[in-house]
KEKE-3310 file (N, C-alpha, C; in steps of 0.2 Angstrom, whole numbers, plus 5000, padded with zeros to 4 digits):
npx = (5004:5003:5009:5005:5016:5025:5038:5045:5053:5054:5041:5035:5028:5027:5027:5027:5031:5026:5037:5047:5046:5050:5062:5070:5067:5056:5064:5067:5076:5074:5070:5072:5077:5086:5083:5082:5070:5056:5046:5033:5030:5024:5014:4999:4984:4973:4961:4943:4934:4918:4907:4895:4880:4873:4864:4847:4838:4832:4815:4806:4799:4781:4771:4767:4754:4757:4753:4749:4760:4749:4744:4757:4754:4747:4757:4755:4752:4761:4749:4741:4743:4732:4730:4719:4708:4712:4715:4707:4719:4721:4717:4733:4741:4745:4737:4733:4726:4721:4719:4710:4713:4708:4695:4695:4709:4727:4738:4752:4747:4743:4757:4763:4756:4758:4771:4772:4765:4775:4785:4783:4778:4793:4796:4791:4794:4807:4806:4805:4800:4795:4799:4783:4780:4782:4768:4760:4758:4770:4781:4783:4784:4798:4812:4820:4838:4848:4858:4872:4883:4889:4904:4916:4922:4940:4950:4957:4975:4988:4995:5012:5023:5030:5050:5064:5075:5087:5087:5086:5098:5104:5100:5103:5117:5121:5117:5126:5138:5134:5135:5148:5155:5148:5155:5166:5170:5169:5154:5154:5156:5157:5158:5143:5139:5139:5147:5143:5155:5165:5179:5189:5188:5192:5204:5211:5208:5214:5224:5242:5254:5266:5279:5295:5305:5318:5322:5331:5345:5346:5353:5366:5366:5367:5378:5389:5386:5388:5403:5410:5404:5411:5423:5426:5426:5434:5446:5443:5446:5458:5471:5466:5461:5471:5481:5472:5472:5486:5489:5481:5487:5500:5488:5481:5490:5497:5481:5481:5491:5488:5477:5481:5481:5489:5496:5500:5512:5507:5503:5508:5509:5508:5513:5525:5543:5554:5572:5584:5595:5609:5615:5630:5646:5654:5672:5682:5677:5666:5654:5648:5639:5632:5620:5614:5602:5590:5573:5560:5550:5533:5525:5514:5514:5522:5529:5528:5544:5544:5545:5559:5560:5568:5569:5578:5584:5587:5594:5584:5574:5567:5564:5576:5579:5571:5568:5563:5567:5569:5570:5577:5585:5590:5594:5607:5624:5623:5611:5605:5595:5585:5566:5557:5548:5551:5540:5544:5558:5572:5577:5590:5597:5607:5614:5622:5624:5625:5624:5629:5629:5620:5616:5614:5606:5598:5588:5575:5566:5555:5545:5534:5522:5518)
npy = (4994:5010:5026:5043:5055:5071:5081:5090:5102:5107:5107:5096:5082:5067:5047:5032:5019:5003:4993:5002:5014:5003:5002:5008:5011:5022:5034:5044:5054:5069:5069:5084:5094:5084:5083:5074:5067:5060:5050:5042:5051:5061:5057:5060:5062:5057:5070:5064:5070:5078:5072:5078:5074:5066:5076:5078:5074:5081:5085:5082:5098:5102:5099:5114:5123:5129:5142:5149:5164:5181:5193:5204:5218:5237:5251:5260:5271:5273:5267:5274:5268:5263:5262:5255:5249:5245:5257:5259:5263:5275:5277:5276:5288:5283:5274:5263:5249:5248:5235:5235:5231:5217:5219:5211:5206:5205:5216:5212:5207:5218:5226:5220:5220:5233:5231:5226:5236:5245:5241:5237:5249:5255:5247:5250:5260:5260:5251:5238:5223:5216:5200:5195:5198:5188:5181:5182:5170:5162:5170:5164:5151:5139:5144:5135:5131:5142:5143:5139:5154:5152:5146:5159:5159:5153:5164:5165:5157:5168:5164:5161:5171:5168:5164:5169:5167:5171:5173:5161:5153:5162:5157:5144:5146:5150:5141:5130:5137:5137:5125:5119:5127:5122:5109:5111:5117:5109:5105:5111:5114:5128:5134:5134:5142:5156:5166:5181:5192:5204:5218:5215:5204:5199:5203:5194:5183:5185:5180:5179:5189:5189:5180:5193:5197:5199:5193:5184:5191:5191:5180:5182:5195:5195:5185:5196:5205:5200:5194:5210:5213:5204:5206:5221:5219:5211:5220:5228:5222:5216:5216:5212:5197:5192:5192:5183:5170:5168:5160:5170:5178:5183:5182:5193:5203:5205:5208:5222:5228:5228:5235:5246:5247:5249:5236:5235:5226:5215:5223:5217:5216:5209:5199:5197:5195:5198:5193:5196:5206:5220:5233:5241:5252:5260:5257:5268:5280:5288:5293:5287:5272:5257:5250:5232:5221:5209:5205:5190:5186:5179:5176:5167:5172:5185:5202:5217:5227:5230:5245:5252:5256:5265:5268:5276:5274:5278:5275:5276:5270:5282:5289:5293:5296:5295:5288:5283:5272:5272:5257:5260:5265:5257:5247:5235:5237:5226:5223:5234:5233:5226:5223:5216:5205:5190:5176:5168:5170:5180:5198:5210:5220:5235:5249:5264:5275:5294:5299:5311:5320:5311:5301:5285:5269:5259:5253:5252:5239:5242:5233:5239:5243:5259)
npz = (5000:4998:5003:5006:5007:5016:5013:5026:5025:5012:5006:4999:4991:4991:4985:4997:5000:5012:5011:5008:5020:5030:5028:5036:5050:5045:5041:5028:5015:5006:4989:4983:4991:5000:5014:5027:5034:5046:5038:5043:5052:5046:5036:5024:5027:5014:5008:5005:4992:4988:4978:4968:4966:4952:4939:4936:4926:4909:4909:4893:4886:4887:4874:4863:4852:4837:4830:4814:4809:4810:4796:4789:4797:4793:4793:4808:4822:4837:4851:4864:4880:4890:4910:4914:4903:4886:4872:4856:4843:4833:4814:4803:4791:4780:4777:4782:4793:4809:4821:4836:4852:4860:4872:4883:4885:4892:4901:4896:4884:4879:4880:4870:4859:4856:4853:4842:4834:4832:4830:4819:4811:4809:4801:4790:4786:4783:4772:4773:4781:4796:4806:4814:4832:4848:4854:4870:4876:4869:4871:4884:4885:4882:4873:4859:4858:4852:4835:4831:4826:4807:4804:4798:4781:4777:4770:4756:4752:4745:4730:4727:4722:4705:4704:4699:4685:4689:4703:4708:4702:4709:4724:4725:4722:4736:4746:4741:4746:4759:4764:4760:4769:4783:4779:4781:4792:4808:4819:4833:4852:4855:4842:4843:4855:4860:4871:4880:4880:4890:4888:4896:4897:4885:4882:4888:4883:4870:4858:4860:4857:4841:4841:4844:4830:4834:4843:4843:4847:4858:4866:4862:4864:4879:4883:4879:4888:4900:4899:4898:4911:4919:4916:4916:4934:4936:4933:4943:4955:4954:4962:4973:4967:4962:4974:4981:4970:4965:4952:4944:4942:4930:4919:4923:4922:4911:4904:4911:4903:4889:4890:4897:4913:4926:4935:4952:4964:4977:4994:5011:5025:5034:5035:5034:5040:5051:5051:5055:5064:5066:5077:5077:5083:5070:5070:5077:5073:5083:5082:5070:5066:5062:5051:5049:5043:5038:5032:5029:5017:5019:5011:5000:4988:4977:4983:4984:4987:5005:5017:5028:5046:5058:5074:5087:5104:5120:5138:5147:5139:5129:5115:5105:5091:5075:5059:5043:5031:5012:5000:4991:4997:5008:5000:4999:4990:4979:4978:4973:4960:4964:4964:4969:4978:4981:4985:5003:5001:5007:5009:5012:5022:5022:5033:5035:5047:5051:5068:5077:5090:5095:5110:5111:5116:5115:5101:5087:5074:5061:5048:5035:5025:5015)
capx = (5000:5007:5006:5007:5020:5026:5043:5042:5056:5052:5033:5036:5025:5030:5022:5032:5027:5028:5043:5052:5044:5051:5069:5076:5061:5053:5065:5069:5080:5070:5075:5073:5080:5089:5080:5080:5062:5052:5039:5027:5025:5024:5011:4994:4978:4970:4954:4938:4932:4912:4907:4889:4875:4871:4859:4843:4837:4828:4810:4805:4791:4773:4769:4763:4752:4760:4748:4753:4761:4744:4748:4760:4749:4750:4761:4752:4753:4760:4744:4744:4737:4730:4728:4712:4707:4714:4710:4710:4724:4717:4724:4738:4740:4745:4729:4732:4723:4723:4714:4707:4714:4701:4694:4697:4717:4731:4743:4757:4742:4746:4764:4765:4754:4762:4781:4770:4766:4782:4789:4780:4779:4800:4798:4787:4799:4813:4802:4807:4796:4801:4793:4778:4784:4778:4762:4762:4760:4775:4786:4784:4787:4803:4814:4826:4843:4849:4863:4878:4883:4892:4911:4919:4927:4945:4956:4962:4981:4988:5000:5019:5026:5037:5055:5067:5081:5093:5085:5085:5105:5110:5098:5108:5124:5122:5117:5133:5142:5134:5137:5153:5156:5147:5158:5174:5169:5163:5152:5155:5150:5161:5152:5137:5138:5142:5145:5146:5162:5168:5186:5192:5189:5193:5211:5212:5207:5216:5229:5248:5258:5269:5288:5297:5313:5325:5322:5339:5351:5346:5357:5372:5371:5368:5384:5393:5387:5390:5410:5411:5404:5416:5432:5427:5425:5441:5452:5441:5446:5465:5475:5463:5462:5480:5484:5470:5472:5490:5490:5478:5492:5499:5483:5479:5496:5493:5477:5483:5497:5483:5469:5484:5483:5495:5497:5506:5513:5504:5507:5503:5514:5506:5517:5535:5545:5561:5572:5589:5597:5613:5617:5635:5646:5659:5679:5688:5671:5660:5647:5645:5633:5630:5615:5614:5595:5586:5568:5556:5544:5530:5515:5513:5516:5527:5526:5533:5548:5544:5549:5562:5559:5572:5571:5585:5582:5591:5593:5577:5568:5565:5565:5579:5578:5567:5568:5561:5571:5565:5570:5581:5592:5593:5596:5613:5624:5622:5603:5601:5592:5578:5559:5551:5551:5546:5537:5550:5562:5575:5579:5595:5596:5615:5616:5628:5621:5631:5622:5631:5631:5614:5618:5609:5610:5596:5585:5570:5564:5547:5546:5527:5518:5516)
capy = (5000:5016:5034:5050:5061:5079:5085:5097:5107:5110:5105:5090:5077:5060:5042:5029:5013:5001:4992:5007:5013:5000:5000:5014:5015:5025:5041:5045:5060:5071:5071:5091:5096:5083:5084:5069:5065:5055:5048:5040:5057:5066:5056:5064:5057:5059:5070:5063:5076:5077:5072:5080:5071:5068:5080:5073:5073:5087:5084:5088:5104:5102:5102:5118:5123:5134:5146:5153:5172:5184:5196:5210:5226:5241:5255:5264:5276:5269:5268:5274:5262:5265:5256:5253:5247:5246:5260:5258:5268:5278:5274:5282:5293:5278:5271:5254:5248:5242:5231:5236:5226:5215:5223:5204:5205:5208:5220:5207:5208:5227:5227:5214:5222:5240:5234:5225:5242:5251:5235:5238:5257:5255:5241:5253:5267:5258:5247:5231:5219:5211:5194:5196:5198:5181:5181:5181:5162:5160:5172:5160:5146:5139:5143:5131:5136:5147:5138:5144:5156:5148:5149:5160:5154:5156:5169:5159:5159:5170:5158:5165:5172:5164:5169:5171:5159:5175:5172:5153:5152:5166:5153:5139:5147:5151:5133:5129:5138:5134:5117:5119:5131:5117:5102:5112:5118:5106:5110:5110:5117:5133:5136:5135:5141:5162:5171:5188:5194:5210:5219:5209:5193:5201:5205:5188:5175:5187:5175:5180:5194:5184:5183:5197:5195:5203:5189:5179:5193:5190:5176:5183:5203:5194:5184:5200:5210:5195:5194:5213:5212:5202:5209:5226:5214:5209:5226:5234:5220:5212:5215:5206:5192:5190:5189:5177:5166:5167:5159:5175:5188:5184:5186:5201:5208:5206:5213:5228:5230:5228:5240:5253:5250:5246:5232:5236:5219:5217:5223:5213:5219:5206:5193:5200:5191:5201:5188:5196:5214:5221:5239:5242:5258:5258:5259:5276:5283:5288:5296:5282:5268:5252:5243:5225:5217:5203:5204:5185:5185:5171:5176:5162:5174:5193:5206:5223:5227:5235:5251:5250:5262:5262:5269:5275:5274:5280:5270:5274:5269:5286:5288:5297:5297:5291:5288:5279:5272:5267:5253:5264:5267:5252:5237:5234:5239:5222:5221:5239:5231:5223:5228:5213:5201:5181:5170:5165:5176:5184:5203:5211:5230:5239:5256:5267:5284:5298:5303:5314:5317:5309:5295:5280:5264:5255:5252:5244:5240:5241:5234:5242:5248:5265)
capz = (5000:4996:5006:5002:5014:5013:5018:5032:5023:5006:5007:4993:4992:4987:4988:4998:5003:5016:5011:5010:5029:5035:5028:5041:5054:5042:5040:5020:5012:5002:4983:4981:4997:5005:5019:5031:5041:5046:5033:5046:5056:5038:5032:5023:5026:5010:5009:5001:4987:4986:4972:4968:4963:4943:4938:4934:4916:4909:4906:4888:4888:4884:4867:4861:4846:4834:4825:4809:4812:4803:4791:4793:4796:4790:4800:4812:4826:4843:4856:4873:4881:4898:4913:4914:4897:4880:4869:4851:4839:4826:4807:4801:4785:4775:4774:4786:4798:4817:4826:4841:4857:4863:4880:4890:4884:4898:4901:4892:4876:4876:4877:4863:4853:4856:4851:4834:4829:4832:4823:4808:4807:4810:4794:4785:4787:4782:4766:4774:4783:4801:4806:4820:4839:4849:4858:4879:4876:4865:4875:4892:4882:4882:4866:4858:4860:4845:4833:4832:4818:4803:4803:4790:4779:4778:4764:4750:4752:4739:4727:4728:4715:4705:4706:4692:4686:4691:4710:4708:4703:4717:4731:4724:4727:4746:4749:4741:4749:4768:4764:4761:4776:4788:4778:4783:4801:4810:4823:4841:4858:4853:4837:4843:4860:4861:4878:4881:4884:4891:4888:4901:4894:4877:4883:4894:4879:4865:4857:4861:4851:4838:4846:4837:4827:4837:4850:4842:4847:4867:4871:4862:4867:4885:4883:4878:4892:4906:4898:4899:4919:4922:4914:4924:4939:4937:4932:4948:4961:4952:4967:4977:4964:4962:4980:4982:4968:4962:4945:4940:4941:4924:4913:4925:4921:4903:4903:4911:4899:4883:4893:4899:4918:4932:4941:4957:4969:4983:5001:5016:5031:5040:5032:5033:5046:5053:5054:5056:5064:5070:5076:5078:5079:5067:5074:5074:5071:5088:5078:5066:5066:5056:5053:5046:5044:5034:5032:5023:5014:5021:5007:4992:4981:4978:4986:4983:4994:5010:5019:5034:5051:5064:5080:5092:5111:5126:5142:5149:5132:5128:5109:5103:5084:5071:5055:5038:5023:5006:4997:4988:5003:5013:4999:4999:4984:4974:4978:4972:4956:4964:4961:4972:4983:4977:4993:5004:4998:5014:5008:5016:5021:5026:5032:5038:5049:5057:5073:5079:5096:5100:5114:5110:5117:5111:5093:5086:5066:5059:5045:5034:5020:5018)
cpx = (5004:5005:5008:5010:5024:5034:5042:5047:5057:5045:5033:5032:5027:5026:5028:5026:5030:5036:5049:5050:5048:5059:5074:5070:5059:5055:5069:5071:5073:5074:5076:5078:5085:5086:5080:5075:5062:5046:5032:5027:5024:5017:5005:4989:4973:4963:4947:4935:4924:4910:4899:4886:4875:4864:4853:4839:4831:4821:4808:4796:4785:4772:4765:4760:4755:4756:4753:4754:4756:4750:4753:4756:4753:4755:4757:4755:4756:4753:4747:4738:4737:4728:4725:4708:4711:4713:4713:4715:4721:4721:4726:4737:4743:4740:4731:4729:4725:4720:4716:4712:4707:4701:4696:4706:4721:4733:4750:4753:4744:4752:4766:4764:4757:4769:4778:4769:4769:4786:4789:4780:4788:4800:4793:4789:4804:4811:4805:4801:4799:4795:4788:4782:4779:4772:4766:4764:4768:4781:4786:4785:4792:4806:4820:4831:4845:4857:4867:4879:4890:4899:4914:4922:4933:4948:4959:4970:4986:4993:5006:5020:5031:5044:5060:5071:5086:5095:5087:5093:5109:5108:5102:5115:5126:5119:5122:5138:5142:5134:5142:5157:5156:5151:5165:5174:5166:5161:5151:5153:5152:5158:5145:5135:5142:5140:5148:5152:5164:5176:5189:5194:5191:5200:5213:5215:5210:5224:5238:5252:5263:5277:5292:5305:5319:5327:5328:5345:5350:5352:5364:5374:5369:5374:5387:5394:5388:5399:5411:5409:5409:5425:5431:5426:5432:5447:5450:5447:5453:5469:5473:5462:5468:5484:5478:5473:5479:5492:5487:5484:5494:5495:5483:5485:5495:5488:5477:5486:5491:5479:5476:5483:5488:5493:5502:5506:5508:5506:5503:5509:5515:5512:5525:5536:5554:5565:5581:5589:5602:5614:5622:5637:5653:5666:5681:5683:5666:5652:5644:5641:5633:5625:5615:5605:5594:5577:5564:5550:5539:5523:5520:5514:5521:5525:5529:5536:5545:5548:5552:5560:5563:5572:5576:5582:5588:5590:5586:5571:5564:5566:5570:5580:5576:5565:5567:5565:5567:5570:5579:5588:5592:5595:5605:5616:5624:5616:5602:5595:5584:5573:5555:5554:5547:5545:5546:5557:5565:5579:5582:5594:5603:5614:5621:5626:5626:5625:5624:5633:5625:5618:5613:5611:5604:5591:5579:5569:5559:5546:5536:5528:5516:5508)
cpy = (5006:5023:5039:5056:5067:5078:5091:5104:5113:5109:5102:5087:5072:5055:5037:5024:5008:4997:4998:5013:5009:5001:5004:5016:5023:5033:5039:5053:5062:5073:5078:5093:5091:5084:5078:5070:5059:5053:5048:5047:5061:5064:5060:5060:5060:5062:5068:5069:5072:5075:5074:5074:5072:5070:5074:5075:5078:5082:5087:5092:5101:5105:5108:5119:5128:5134:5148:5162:5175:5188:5203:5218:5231:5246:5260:5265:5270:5270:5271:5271:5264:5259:5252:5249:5251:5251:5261:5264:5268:5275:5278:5285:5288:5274:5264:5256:5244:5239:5233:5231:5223:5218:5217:5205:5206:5210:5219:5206:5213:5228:5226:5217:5229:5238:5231:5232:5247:5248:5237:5246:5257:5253:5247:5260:5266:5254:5241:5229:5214:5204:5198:5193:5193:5185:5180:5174:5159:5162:5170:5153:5146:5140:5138:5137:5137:5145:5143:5146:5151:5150:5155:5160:5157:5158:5166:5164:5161:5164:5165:5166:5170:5167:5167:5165:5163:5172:5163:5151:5156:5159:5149:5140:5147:5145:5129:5131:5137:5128:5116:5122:5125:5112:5104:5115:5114:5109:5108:5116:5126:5138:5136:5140:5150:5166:5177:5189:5203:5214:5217:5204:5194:5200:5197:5182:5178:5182:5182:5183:5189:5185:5189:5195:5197:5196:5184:5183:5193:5187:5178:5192:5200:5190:5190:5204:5207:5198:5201:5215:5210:5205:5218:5224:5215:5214:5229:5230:5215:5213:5209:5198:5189:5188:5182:5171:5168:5166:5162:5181:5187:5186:5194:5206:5209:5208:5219:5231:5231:5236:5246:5255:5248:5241:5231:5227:5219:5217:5222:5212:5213:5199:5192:5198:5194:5197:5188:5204:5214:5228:5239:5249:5256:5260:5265:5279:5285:5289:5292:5275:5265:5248:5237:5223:5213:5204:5197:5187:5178:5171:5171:5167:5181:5196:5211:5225:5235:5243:5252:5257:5260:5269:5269:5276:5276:5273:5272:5274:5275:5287:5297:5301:5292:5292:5282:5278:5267:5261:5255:5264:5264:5247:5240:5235:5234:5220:5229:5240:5229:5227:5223:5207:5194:5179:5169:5165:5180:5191:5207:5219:5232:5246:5257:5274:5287:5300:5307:5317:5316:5302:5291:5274:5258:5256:5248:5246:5237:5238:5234:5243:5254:5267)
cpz = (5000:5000:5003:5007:5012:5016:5022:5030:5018:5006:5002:4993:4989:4989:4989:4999:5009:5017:5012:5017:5032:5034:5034:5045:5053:5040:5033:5021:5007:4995:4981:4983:5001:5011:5023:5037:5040:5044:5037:5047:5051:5035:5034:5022:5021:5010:5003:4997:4987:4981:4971:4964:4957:4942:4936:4928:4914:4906:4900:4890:4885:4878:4865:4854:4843:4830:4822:4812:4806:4799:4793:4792:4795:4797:4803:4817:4834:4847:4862:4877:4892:4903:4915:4909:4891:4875:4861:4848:4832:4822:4805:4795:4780:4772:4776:4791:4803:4819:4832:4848:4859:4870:4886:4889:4890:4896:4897:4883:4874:4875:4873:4858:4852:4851:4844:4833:4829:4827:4817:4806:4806:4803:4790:4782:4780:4774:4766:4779:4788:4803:4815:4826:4840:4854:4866:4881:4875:4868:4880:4890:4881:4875:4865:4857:4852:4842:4832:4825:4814:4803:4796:4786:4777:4771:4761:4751:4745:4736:4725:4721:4711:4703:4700:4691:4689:4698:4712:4709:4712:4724:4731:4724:4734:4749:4748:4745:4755:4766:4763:4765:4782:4787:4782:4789:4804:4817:4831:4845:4856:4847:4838:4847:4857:4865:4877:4882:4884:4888:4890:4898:4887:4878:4886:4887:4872:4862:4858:4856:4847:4841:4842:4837:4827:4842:4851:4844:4854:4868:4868:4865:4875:4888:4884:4886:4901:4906:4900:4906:4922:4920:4918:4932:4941:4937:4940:4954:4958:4955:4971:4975:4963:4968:4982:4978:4963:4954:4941:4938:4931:4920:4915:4921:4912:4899:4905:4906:4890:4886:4894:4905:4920:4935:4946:4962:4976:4988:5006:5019:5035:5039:5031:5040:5046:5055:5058:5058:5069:5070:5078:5078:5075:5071:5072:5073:5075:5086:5074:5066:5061:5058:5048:5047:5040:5035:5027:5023:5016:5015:5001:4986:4981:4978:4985:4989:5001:5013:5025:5038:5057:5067:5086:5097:5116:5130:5148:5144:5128:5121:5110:5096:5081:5065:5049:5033:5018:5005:4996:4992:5006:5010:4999:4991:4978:4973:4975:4966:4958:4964:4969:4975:4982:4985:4993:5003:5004:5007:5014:5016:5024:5025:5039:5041:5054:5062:5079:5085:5100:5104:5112:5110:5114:5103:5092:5080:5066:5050:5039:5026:5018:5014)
residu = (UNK:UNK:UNK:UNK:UNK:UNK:UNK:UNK:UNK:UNK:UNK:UNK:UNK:UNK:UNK:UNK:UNK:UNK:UNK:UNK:UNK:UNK:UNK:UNK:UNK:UNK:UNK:UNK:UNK:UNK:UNK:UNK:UNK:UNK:UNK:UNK:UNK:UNK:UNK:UNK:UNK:UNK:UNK:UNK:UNK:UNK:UNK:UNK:UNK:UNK:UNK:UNK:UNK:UNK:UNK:UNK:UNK:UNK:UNK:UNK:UNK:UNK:UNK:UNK:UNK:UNK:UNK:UNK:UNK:UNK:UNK:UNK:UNK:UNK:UNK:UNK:UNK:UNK:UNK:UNK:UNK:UNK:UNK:UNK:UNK:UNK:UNK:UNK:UNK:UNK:UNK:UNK:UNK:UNK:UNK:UNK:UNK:UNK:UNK:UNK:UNK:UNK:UNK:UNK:UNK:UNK:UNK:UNK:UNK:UNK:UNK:UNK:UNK:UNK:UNK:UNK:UNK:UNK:UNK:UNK:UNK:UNK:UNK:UNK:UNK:UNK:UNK:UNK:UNK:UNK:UNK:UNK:UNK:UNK:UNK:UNK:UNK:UNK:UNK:UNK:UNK:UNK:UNK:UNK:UNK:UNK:UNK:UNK:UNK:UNK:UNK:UNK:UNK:UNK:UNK:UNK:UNK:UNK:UNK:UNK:UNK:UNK:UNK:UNK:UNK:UNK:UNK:UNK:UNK:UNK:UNK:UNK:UNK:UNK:UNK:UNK:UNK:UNK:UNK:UNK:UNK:UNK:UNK:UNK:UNK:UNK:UNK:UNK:UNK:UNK:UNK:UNK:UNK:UNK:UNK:UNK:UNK:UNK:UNK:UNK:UNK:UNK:UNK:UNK:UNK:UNK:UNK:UNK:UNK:UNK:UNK:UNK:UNK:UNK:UNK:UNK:UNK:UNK:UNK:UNK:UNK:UNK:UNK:UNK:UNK:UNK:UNK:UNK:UNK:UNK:UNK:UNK:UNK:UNK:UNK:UNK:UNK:UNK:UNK:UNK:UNK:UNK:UNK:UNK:UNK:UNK:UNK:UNK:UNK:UNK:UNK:UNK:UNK:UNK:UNK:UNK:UNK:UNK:UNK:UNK:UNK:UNK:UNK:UNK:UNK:UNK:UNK:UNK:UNK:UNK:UNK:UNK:UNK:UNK:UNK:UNK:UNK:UNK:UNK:UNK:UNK:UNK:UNK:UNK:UNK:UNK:UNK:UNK:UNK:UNK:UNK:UNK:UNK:UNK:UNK:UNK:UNK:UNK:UNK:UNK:UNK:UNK:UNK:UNK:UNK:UNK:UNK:UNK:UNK:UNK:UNK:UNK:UNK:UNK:UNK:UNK:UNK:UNK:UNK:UNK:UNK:UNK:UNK:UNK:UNK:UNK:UNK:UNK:UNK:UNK:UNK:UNK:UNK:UNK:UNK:UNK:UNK:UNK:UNK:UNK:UNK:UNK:UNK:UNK:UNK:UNK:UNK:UNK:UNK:UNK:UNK:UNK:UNK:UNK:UNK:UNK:UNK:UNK:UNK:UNK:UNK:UNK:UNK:UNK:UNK:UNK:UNK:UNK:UNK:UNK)
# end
């Protein structure tokens, strides 16, 4: 047996049945909404609709007589008809006559016979003739019902005209060609299918500029201008590179000597190891003074020769005199050629100073960069 239960959410109605009641103690999903109830407390106890009684069958009417309608009279004047008796209407200037109303007739006799003689004066007006209004009888008798007018009938559809051979070849061309249009497009959701589209989606879904024909000289002016980064790279920071890495100094030197810079040696104080010093005075000479040094080189590569600074001291360490020698002035006279100083390389210094009559009993050497 089958019910009829609503959802309480959407107000659905559906028909379930007992099998299906019974399979989940009677709670179902609603297919609209989703909705999970409970069928049982849902169900609709259908209401009985009345149905009326069938009418009962018409009786047909009592047979009436139908008297002929008399003749149609002449046109004469309306009466006025009063309410105590009937009173005849004189004859009009046409030369017809009226009959009288009988004096037994009713009030329904007078009227009838009134609108007859308006009838017919109106048709005698006009030189037409309307048929006789129905008696009191005839008017309380039922009438059949009145048939329906004839349809009219429908406007011949005109016939086309016919169209030339000019118009016939052109129709025949534009079927050729949409047929050859649809053989060569096929037609999919794209073709058929056209969404609005704004600016936005105009710019969005516009197909991509074509690449342009410079786009081959990228990777070589980007080489160029990498190689040319790096060679002022390398002129800015070619000391620093040369004391790092040794086996650069050559090209650098040679790239200076092309470009038109200098390549000076590097100096790095920190690396020079005093390894020898003697201050003597000379014999037969008070004033005179001789100094003897040795300075090594401890750097992996050559350095340019340092600058000697000695210091004289008294005996309470008080500085006495103090002075700087190039290069120039302290090598000794068979090292006067040198420029530079290779790794691990010991560089000798000999001088000879008059100091005249400072005391000085001690001395210290520095040896720098200036």
């Amino acid at each position: 047996m089958n019910h009829v239960t609503r959802c309480p959410n959407c107000r659905t109605a559906f028909k379930v049945s007992e099998d299906q009641l019974a399979a989940h103690g009677g709670k179902v999903r609603c297919g609209k909404c989703a909705f999970v109830f409970n069928a049982r407390a849902c169900i609709e106890t259908p209401v009985l609709e009345q149905v009326p009684p069938p009418p009962a069958a018409p009786q047909p009417p009592a047979p009436l007589a139908i008297e002929p309608p008399p003749p149609a009279p002449a046109p004469v004047a309306v009466p006025t008809v009063a309410p105590e008796a009937p009173t005849p209407a004189p004859a009009s200037d046409g030369g017809g006559e009226f009959s009288p109303t009988p004096p037994d007739a009713s009030v329904a006799d007078m009227v009838i016979a009134a609108r007859k003689a308006r009838q017919a004066a109106r048709a005698m007006a006009q030189g037409t003739t309307t048929p006789a209004p129905p008696t009191a009888a005839e008017a309380e008798a039922p009438q059949p019902a009145p048939e329906p007018p004839a349809e009219a009938a429908p406007e011949p559809i005109p016939a086309p005209k016919p169209r030339s051979v000019a118009q016939k070849q052109a129709d025949k061309r534009d079927q050729e060609a949409l047929k050859t249009a649809l053989n060569e497009t096929p037609l999919t959701l794209n073709s058929v299918y056209r969404p609005i589209r704004t600016a936005e989606d105009e710019a969005l879904l516009a197909p991509p500029p074509p690449p342009s024909r410079w786009r081959l000289l990228w990777p070589p002016l980007t080489l160029l201008l990498l190689l040319a980064l790096l060679a002022q790279t390398g002129l800015r920071y070619r000391n620093t590179l040369a004391t790092d890495f040794p086996w650069l100094r050559a090209p650098l030197v040679q790239a200076c000597d092309y470009v038109g810079c200098s390549m000076p040696l590097p100096r790095n104080a920190t690396l020079l190891r005093s390894d020898y010093s003697e201050l003597t005075y000379v014999p037969d000479h008070g004033n005179l003074i001789q100094l003897s040094a040795s300075v090594r080189n401890l750097a992996p590569y050559t350095q340019a020769l340092p600058t000697l600074e000695l210091t004289l001291t008294d005996d309470a360490e008080q500085v006495v005199a103090k002075k700087r020698f190039t290069p120039a002035q302290y090598l000794a006279p068979d090292d006067k050629q040198r420029t530079e100083l290779p790794p691990n390389d010991e560089l000798r210094a000999f001088l000879q100073l008059d100091i005249g009559e400072l005391s000085s009993t001690g001395y210290s050497l520095y040896w720098f960069y200036p």
